[in-house]
C-alpha positions as CSV (number, residue, x, y, z in Angstrom):
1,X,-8.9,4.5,3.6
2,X,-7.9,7.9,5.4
3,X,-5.4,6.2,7.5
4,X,-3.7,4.2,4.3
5,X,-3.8,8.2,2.0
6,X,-1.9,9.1,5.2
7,X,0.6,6.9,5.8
8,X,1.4,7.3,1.7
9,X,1.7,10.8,1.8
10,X,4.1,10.2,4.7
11,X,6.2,8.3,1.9
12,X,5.4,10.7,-0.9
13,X,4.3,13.7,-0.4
14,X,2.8,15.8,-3.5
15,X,1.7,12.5,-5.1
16,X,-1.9,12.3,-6.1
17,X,-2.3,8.8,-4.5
18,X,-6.0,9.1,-5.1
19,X,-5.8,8.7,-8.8
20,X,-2.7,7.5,-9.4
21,X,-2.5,3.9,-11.0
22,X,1.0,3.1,-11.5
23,X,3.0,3.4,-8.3
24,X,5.0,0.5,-9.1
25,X,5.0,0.3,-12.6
26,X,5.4,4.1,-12.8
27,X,8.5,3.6,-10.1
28,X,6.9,6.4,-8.2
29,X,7.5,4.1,-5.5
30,X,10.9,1.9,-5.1
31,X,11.2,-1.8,-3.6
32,X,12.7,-0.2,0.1
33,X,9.6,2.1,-0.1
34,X,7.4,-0.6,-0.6
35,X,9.2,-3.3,2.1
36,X,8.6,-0.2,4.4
37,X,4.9,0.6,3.3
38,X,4.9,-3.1,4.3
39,X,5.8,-3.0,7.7
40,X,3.7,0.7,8.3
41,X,0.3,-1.0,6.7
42,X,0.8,-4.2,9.4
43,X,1.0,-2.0,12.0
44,X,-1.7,0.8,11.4
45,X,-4.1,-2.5,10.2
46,X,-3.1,-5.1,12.4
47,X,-2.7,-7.7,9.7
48,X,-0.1,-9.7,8.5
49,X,0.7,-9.4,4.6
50,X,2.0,-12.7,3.1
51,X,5.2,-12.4,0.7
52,X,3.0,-13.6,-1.6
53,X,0.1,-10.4,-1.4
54,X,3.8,-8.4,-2.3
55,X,3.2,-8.3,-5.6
56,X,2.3,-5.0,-8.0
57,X,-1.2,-5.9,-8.7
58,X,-1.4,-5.1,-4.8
59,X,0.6,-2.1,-4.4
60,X,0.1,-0.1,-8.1
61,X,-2.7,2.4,-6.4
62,X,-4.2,3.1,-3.1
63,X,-7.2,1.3,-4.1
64,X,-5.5,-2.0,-4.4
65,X,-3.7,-1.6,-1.5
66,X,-7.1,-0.5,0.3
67,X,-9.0,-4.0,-1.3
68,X,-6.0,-6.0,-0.3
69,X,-5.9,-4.8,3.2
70,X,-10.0,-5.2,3.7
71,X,-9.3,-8.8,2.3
72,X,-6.6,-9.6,4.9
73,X,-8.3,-8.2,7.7
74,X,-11.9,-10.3,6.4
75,X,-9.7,-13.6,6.5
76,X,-8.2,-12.9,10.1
């Protein structure tokens, strides 16, 4: 989870990514951030993220993100 607060921060610094529920719905981050949060999160995890995972229910907090990159990696 350090790594994925890391590469966010990278995107948005000064964002309490921690607590923050609504990065998509809250447009704290924008569809070119989230095509390159994409890319970053394949490479730091090694997984591949379907089109279908890119969906706001996956990317609205770190937590998601977190659960949907454990669940990737689990089906690998």
């Amino acid at each position: 989870m350090e790594e994925l607060m890391d590469i966010l921060q990278e995107f948005e610094p000064g964002v309490d990514f921690e607590h923050c529920t609504d990065l998509i719905d809250g447009k704290i981050l924008n569809s070119l951030e989230i095509l390159s949060l994409v890319a970053e999160i394949e490479d730091v995890f090694d997984i591949t993220i379907p089109t279908v995972e890119i969906a706001p229910d996956n990317f609205n907090s770190a937590q998601a993100m977190w659960n949907m990159i454990c669940r990737l990696q689990e089906e690998e």
